[in-house]
C-alpha positions as CSV (number, residue, x, y, z in Angstrom):
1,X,96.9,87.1,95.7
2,X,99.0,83.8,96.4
3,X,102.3,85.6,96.0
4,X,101.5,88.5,98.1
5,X,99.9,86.6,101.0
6,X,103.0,84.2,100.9
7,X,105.4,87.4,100.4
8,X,104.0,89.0,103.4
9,X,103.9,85.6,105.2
10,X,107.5,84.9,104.7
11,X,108.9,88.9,104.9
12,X,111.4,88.9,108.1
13,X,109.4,92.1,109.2
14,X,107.5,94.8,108.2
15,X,110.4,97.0,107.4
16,X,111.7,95.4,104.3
17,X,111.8,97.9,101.4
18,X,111.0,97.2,97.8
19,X,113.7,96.7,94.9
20,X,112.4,99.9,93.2
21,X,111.4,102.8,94.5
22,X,108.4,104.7,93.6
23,X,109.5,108.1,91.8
24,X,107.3,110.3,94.4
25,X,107.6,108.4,97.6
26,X,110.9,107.1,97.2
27,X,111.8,103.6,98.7
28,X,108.7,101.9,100.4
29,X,108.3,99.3,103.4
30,X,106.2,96.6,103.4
31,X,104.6,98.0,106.3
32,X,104.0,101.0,104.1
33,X,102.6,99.3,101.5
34,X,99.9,97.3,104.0
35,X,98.9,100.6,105.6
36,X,98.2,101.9,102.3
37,X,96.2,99.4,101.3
38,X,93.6,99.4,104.7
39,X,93.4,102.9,103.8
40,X,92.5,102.6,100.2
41,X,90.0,100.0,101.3
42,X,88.3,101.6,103.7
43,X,88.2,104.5,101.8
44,X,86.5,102.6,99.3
45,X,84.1,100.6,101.6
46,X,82.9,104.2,102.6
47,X,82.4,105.0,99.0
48,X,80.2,101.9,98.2
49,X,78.1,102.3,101.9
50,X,77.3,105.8,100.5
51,X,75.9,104.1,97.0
52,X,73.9,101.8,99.1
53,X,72.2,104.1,101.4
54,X,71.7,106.6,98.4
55,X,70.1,103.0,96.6
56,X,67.9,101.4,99.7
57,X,67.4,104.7,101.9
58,X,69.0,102.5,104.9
59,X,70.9,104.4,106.9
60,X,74.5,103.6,108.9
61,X,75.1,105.1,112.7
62,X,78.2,107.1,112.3
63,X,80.5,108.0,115.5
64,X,81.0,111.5,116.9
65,X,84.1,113.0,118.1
66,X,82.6,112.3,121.4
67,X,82.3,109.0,120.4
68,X,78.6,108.9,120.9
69,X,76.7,107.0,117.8
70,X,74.6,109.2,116.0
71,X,71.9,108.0,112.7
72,X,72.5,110.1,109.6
73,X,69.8,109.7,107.1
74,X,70.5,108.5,104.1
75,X,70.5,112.0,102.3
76,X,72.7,114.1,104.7
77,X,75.4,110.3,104.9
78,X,76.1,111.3,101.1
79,X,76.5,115.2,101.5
80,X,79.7,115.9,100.4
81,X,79.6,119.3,101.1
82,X,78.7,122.6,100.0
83,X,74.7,123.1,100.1
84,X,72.4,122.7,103.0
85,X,74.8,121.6,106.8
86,X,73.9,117.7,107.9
87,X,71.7,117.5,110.5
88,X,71.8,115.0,113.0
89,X,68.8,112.5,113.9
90,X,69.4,111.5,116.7
């Protein structure tokens, strides 16, 4: 962690690209790479909130498109499709 906090630290911006690009994406920024990684997190932090609820039963007020909170329960949080709709509690 070290090198990558002082890599990013001392980049001249975010548009330096790596030594060796990746075989799919070809050459990659730094900004690229940071982007990336806030997505893979959150992604991840979504994965482990659904876990929890599924564990505890708490449940986690999600926005709308409206941006209005709504209160899943804990059962219709972790539909991942298919099956019964999610119903809103509101």
């Amino acid at each position: 962690m070290a090198y990558a906090d002082r890599y990013v630290a001392e980049a001249p911006d975010l548009d330096v690209v790596g030594k060796i690009p990746d075989a799919w994406r070809g050459p990659m920024s730094l900004r690229w790479v940071l982007v990336h990684l806030v997505e893979e997190y959150a992604r991840h932090l979504g994965h482990a909130d659904l876990l929890r609820e599924q564990i505890d039963g708490r449940v986690t007020g999600r926005l709308t498109r409206g941006g209005r909170v709504r209160t899943l329960t804990a059962t219709t949080a972790s539909h991942g499709g298919g099956g019964s709709p999610v119903r809103f509690r509101r």
